[in-house]
C-alpha positions as CSV (number, residue, x, y, z in Angstrom):
1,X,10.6,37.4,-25.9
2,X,9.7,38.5,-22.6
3,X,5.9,38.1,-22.7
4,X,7.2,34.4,-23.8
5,X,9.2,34.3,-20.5
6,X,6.6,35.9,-18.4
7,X,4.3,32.9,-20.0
8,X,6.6,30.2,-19.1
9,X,7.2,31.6,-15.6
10,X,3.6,32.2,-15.2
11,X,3.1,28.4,-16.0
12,X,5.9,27.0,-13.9
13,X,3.9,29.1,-10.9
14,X,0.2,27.7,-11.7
15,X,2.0,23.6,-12.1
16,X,3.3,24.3,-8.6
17,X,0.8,25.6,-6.8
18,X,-1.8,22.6,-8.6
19,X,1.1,20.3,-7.4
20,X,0.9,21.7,-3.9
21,X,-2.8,21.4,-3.8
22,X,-2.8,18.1,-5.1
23,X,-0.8,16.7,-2.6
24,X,-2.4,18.3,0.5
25,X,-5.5,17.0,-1.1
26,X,-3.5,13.3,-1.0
27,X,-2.2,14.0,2.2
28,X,-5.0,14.9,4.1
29,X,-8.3,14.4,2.3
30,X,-7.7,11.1,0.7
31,X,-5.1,9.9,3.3
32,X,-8.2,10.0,5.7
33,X,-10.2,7.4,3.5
34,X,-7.4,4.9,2.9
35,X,-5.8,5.0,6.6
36,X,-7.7,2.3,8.8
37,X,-9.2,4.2,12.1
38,X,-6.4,3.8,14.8
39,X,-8.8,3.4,18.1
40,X,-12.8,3.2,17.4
41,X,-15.3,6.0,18.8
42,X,-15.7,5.6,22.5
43,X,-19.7,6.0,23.4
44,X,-19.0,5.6,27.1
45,X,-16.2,4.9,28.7
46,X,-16.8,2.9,32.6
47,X,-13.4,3.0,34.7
48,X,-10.7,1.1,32.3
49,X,-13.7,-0.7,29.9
50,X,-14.3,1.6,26.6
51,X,-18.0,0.8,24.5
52,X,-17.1,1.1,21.3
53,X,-19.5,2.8,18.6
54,X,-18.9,-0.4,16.6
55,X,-20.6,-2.7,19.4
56,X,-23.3,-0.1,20.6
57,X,-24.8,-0.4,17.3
58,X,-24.9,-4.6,17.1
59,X,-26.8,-4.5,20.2
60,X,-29.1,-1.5,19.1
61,X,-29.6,-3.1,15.9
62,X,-30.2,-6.8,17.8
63,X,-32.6,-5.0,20.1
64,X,-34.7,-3.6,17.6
65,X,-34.4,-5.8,15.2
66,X,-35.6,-8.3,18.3
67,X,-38.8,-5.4,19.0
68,X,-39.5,-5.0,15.4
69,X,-40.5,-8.3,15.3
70,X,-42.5,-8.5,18.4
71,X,-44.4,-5.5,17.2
72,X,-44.9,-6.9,13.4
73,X,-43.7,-3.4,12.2
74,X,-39.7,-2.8,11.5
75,X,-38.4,0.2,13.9
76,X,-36.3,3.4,12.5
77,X,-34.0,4.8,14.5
78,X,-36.1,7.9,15.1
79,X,-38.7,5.4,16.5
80,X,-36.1,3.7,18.6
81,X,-35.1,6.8,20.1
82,X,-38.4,8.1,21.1
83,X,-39.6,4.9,23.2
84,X,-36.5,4.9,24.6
85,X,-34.1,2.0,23.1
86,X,-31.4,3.8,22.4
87,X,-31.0,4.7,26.1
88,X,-31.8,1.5,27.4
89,X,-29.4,-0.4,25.5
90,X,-26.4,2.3,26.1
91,X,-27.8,1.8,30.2
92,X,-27.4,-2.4,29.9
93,X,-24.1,-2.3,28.0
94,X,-22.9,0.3,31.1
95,X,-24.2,-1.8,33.3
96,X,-22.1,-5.0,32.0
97,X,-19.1,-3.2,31.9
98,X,-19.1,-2.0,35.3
99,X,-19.8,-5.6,36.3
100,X,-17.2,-6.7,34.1
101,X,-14.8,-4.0,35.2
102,X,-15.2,-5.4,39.2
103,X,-15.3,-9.3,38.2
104,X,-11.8,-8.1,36.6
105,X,-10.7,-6.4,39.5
106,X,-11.9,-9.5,41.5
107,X,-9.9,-11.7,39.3
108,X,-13.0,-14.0,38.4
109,X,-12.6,-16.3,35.9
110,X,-14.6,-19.1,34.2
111,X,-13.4,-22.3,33.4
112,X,-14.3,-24.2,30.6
113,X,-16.0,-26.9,31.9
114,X,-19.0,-24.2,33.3
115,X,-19.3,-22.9,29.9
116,X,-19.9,-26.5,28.5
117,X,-21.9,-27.1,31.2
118,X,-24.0,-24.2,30.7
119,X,-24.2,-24.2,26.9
120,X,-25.7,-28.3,27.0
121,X,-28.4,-27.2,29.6
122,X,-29.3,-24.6,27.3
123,X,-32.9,-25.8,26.3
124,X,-32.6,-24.5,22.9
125,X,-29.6,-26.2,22.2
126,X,-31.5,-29.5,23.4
127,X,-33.2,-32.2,21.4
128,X,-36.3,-34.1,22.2
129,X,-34.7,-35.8,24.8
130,X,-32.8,-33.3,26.2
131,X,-29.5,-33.6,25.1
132,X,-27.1,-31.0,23.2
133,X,-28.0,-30.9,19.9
134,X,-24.7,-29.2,17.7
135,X,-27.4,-28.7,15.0
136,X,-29.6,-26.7,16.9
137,X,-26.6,-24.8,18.7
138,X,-25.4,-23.8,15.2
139,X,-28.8,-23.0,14.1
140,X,-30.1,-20.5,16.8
141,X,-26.0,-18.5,16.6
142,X,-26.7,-18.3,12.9
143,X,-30.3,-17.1,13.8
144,X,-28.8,-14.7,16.4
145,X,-26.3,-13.3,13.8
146,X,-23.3,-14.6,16.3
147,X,-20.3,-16.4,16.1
148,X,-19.6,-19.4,18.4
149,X,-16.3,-17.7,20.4
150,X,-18.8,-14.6,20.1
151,X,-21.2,-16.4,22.3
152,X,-18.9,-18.4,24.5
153,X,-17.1,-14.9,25.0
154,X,-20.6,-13.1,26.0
155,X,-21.7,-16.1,28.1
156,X,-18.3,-16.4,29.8
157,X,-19.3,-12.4,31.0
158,X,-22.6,-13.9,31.9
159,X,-21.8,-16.7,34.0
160,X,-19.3,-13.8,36.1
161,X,-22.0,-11.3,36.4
162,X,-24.3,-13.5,37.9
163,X,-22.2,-14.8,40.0
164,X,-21.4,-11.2,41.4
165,X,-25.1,-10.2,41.6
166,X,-25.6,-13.5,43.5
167,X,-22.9,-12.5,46.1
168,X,-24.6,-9.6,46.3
169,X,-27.9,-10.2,46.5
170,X,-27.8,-13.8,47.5
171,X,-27.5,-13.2,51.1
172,X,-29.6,-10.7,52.0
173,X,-32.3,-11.2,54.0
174,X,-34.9,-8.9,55.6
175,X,-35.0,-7.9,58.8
176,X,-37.8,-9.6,60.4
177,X,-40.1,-6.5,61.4
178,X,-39.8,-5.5,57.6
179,X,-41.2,-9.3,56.8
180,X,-43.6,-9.6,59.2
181,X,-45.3,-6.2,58.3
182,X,-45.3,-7.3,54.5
183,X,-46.6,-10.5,55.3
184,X,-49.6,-8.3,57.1
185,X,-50.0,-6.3,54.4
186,X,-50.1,-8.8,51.6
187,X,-52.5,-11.6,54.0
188,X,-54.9,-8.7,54.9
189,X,-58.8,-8.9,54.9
190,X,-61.5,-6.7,55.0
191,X,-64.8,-7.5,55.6
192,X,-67.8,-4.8,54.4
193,X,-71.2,-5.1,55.8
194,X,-73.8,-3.4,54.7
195,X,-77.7,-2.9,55.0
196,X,-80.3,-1.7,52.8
197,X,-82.6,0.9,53.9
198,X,-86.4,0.6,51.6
């Protein structure tokens, strides 16, 4: 009778403890898998703009997917790394969003009528005769693995960043010592004489 007790006490025990486990296994393990990420990885972060690990790999992936084909060989990521790709396209996407980041402090904006502008002079959206071809449009964002808001998003950040390297550079102009010793420089000639002794 009391081994029978002890048995049944001893079971009650083991079915809790498997309950408890089970359930932190639910809790925490599975819970993990089924729960959608609340905020994606950060790979850099510039000022207020966060590069996600989710678009850090569509541009790595475009990039070599864009060299792999120059190069008649596919690229690994190991490959990638070693000449440098990985860090160049981490350096452009920082690049963008600290443009982006001052365009929005700026307030820039694009309207839409530059964007259609834009996208019809586009020569590979263009026919024969040089008019905007939808076709062709469709064709090269299928090609480029993009949607169209996708591209009209990423060219609306173009247009801006242009415009804000233009206001920068755009007016420069070298001081005129600076030109006229480069224009020396580049215009120079040498003359070499020389005799022959028998």
């Amino acid at each position: 009778m009391a081994t029978k007790k002890r048995n049944i006490v001893t079971k009650i025990v083991v079915f809790v403890l498997f309950g408890l486990l089970i359930v932190s296994f639910v809790t925490w393990g599975v819970g993990d898998i089924l729960r959608t990420p609340s905020s994606a990885v950060a790979v850099a972060e510039v000022g207020g703009t966060r590069i996600d690990e989710r678009e850090f790999r569509r541009n790595l992936t475009r990039e070599m997917n864009r060299l792999s084909g120059r190069l008649g060989t596919r690229l690994d990521i190991d490959q990638a790394r070693a000449l440098g790709i990985v860090d160049q396209v981490l350096g452009q996407m920082i690049g963008r969003a600290l443009f982006d980041q001052k365009a929005k402090d700026l307030g820039m904006v694009v309207t839409k009528e530059q964007i259609g502008r834009r996208i019809a002079e586009e020569p590979a959206f263009q026919d024969e005769l040089g008019k905007f071809d939808r076709g062709r449009f469709a064709q090269a964002l299928q090609i480029s693995n993009l949607g169209e808001q996708e591209y009209v998003d990423s060219l609306t950040r173009d247009i801006i960043r242009q415009q804000l390297a233009s206001a920068v550079t755009g007016a420069v102009i070298a001081p005129k010592a600076l030109a006229d010793a480069l224009f020396r420089y580049q215009q120079e000639r040498r003359v070499a004489e020389y005799i022959t002794v028998p």
